[in-house]
C-alpha positions as CSV (number, residue, x, y, z in Angstrom):
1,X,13.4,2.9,-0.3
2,X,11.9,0.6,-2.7
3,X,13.3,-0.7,-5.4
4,X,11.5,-0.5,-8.7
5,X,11.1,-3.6,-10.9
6,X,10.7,-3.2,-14.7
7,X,6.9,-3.1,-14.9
8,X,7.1,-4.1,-18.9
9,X,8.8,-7.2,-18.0
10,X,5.5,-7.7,-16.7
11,X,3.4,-6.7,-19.3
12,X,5.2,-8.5,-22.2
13,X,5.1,-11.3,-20.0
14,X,1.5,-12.1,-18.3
15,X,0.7,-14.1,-21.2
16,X,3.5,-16.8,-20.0
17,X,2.8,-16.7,-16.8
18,X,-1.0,-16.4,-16.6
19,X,-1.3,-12.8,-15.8
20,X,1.1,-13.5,-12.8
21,X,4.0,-11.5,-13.6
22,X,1.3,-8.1,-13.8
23,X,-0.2,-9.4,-10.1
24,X,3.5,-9.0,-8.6
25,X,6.1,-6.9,-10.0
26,X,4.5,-3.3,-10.8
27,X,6.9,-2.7,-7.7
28,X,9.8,-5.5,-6.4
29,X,10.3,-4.4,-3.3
30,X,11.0,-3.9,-0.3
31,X,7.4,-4.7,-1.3
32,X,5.4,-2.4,0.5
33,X,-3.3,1.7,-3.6
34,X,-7.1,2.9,-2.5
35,X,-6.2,3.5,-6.2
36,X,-8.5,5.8,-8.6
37,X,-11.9,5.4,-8.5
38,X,-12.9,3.1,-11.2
39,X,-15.6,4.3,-13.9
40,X,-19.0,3.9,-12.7
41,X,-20.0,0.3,-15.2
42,X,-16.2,-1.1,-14.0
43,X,-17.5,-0.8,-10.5
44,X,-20.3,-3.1,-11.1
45,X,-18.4,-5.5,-13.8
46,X,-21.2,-4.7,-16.3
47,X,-18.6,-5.8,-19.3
48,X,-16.0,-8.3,-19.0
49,X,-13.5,-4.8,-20.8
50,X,-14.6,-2.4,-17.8
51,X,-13.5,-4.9,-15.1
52,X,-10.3,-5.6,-16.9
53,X,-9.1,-2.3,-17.1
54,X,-10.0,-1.4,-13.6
55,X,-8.1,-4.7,-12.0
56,X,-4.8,-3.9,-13.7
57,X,-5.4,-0.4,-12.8
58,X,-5.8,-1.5,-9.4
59,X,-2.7,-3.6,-9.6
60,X,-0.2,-1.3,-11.4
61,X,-1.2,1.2,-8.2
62,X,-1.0,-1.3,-5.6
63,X,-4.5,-1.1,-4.9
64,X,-5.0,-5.0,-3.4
65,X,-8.1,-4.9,-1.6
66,X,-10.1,-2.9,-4.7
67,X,-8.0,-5.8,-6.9
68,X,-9.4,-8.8,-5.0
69,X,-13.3,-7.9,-5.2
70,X,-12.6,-8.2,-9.3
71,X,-11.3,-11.6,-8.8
72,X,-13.9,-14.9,-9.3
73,X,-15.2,-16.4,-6.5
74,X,-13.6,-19.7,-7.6
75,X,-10.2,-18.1,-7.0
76,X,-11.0,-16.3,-3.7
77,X,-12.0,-19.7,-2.2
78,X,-8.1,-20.4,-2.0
79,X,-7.1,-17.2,-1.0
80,X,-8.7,-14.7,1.8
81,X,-8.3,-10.7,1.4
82,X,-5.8,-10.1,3.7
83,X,-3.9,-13.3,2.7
84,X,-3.8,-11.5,-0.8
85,X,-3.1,-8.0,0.3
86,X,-0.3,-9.5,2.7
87,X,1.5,-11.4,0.0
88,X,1.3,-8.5,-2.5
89,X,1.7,-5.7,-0.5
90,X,0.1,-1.8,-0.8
91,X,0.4,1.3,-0.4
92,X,-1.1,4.3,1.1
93,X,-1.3,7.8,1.6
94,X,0.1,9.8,-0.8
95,X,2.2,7.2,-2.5
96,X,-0.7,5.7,-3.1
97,X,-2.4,9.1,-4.3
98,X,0.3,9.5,-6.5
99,X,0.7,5.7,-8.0
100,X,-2.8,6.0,-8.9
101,X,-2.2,8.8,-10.8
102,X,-0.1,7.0,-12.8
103,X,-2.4,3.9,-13.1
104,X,-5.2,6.5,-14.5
105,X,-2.9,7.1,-17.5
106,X,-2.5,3.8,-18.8
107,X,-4.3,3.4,-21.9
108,X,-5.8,0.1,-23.6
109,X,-5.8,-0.2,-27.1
110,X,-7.3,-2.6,-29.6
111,X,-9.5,-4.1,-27.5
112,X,-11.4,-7.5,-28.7
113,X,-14.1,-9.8,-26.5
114,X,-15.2,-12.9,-27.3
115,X,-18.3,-14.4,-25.2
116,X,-19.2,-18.0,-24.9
117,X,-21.6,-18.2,-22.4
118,X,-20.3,-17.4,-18.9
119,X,-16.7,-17.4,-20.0
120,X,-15.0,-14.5,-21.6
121,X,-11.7,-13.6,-23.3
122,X,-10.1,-10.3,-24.0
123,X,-7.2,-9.2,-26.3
124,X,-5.7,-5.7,-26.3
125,X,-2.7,-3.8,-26.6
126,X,-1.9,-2.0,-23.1
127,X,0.7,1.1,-23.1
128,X,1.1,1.7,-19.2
129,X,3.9,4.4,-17.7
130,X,7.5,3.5,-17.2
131,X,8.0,3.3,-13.4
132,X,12.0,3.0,-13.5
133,X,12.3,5.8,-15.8
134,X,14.4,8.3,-13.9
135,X,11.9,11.4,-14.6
136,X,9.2,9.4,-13.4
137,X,11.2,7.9,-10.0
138,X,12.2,11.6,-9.4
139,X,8.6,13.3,-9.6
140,X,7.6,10.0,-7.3
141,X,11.0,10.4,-4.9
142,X,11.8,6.7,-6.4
143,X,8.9,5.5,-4.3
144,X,10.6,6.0,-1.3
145,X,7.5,6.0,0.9
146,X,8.0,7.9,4.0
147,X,9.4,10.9,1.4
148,X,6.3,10.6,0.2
149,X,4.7,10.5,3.1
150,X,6.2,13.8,3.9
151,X,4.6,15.6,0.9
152,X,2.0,18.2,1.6
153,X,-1.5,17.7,-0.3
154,X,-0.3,20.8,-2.6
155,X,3.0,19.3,-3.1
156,X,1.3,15.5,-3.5
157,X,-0.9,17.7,-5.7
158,X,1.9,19.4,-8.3
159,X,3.8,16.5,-8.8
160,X,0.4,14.8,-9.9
161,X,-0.4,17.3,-12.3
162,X,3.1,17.1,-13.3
163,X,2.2,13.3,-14.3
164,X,-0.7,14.8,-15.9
165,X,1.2,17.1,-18.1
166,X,3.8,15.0,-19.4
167,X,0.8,12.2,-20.6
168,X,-0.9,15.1,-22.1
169,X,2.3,16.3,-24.4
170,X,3.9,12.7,-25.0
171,X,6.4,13.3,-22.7
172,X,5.7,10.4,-20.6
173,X,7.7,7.5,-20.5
174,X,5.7,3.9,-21.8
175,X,6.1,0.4,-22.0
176,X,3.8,-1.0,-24.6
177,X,2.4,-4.6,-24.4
178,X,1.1,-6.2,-27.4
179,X,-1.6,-9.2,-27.6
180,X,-2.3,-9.3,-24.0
181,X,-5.0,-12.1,-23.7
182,X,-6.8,-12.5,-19.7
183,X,-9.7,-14.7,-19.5
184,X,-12.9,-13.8,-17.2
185,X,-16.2,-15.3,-15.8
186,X,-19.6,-14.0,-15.2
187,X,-21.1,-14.4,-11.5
188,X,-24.6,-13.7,-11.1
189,X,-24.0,-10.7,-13.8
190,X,-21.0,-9.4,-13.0
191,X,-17.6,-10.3,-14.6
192,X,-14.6,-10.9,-12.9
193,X,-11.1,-12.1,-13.3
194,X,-10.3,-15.9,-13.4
195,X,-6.9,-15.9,-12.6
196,X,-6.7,-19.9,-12.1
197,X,-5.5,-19.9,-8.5
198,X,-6.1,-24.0,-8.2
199,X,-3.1,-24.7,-10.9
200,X,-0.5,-22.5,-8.6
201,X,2.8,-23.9,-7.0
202,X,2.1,-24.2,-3.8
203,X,4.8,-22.8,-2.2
204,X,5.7,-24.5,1.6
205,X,7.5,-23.0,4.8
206,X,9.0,-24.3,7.4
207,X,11.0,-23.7,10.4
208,X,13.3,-24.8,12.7
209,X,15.4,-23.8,15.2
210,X,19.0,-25.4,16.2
211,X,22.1,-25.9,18.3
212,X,19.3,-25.2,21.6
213,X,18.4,-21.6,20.6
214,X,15.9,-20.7,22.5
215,X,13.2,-19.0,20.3
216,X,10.2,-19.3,19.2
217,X,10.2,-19.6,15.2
218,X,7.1,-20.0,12.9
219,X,5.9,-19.1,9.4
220,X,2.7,-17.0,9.3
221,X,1.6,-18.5,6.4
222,X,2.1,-22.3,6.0
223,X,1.7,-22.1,2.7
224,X,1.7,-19.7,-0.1
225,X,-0.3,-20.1,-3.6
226,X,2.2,-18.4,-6.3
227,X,1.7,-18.6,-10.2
228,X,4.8,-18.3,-12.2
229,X,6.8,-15.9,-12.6
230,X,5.2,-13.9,-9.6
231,X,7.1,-12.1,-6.6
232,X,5.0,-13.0,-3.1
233,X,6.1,-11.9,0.2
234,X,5.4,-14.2,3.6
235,X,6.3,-13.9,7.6
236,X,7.9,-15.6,9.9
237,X,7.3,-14.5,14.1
238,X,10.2,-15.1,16.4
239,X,10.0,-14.6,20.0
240,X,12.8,-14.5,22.4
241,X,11.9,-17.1,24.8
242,X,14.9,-16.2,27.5
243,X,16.0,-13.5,29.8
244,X,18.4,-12.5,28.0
245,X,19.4,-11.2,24.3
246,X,20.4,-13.4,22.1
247,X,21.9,-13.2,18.4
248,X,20.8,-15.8,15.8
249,X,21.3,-16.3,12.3
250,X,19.0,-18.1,10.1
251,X,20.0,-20.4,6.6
252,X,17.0,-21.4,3.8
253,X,16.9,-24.5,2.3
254,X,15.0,-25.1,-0.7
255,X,14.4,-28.9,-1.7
256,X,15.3,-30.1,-4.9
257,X,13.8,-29.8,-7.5
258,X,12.1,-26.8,-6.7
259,X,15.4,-25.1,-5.9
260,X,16.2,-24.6,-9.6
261,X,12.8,-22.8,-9.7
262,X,12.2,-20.5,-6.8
263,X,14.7,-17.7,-5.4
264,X,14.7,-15.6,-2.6
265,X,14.5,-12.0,-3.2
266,X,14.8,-11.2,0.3
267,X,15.0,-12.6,3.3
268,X,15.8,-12.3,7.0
269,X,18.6,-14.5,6.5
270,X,20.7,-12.4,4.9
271,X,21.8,-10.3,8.6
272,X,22.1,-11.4,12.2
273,X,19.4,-10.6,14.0
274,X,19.4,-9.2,18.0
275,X,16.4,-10.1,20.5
276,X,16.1,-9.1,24.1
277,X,14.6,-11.2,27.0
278,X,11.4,-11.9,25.6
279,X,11.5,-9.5,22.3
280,X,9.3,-10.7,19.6
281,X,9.8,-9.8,15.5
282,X,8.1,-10.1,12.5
283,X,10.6,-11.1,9.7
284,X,9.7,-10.8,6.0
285,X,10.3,-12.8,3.2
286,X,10.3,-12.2,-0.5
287,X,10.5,-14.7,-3.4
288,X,9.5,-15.6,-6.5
289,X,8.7,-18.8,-8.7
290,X,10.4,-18.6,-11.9
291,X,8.2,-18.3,-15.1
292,X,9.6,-21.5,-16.8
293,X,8.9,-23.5,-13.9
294,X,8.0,-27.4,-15.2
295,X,4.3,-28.6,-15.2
296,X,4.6,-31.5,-13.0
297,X,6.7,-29.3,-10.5
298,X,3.7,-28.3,-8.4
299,X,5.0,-28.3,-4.6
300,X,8.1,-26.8,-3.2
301,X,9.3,-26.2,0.1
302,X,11.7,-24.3,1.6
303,X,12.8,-24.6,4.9
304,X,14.5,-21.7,7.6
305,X,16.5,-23.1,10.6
306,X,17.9,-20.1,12.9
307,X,21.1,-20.9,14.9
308,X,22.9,-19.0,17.9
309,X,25.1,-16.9,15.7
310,X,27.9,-18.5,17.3
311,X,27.2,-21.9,16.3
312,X,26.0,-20.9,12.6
313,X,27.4,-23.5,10.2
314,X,30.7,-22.5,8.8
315,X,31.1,-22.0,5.2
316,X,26.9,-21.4,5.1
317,X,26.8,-17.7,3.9
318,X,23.0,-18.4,2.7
């Protein structure tokens, strides 16, 4: 089951944190949407308004592949597509049916674009659903995905138009953002998202293993681009490298100063974990870069060392 993170945190916020905080958080995690289909001009990023409202459509309903093609080129440069939908997560089937649903009612308001050549700026009010209210997690079986999963098309279907309804009457739960402000760049006519990817933290993992455990341990990703205030999720592989199961436990140390600015949502870390002879695992990570992270902080690393449970470091409950 997924736990739901409050998604107006992230709308008051994405000014702070350079549209970060709406990138991550729609949904915490466990961190698991072909969302709506986007208006015909949004498709083609004829106005710098159409492919705004499309990419935070795409990114309340967790649709990360429709998201990246909206981004600028200069961003995508540091990040591939399935580097991005990896660290954000998405869902599918009829979660993501019914999350798009949701993402179709958000409504922008006040809208104002300023042009100055290739560059644009756009300021608006945005009103979007309320996720953790409990009417809304109860139509949408608090996200709980294989529930959803579960759901007939009718059934998918009814609690849609139950969505539907409750916009339609004022029934619906919001969160209301005021003076959002995202900036946007035109690429051979068509205008997408500059989200600033170059002035990110890059976020380092390591790994190492101790006291002669006999596993194979590495991060996926190296390194992770995260602007603040954004949740990310990584991978580490571990392979058994014995004939025999073995139990290891694994610590995370971050390295000042960054450790005053970066937390670990989730982690393998927190439970023993069981391999037979030769048994390999992916093992998720979640964390997040705080929003007030310092300027001249722009590197931190953190760094997993997995013991034989037996020999785990006493008194080290990280």
């Amino acid at each position: 089951m997924m736990d739901l993170e409050c998604i107006g945190r992230c709308v008051l916020d994405s000014r702070r944190s350079s549209a970060a905080c709406i990138l991550s958080a729609m949904l915490l995690l466990a961190l698991c949407l072909v969302g709506m289909p986007a208006p015909a001009n949004a498709a083609t990023g004829t106005t710098p308004e159409d492919t705004l409202k499309s990419y935070i459509r795409a990114i309340y309903a967790r649709d990360y592949s429709a998201a990246y093609q909206l981004i600028s080129a200069t961003d995508r440069e540091l990040k591939s597509e399935p580097q991005y939908v990896e660290e954000y997560g998405a869902f599918s089937g009829r979660a993501l049916e019914l999350a798009s649903t949701l993402a179709a009612l958000i409504r922008f308001e006040d809208l104002d674009t300023t042009i100055a050549g290739n560059r644009a700026t756009v300021t608006f009010n945005i009103v979007v659903p309320d996720a953790n209210a409990p009417t809304i997690r109860s139509i949408l079986l608090d996200f709980d995905v294989q529930d959803l999963q579960g759901l007939s098309a009718d059934e998918s279907a009814q609690r849609a138009e139950q969505l539907r309804a409750m916009a339609g009457d004022g029934r619906l739960p919001v969160l209301v953002g005021e003076d959002e402000r995202w900036e946007l760049i035109r690429e051979e006519g068509r205008w997408r998202l500059f989200l600033n990817w170059a002035g990110a933290v890059e976020v380092h993992f390591e790994a190492v293993t101790r006291a002669g455990l006999r596993w194979e341990f590495v991060p996926l990703q190296p390194m992770v681009r995260a602007m603040p205030g954004e949740t990310l999720r990584t991978s580490y592989r571990v392979k058994n490298l014995t004939d025999r199961e073995i139990t290891g436990k694994a610590r995370h140390i971050i390295k000042p100063p960054a450790d005053s600015y970066l937390e670990i949502v989730n982690c393998f870390c927190f439970l023993q974990q069981t391999l037979g002879p030769g048994e390999e695992e992916l093992l998720p990570v979640v964390f997040r870069v705080d929003y007030d992270v310092p300027d001249d902080v722009q590197q931190m690393q953190v760094r997993y060392e997995f013991y034989p449970a037996d020999k785990f470091p006493r008194g080290d409950n990280k």
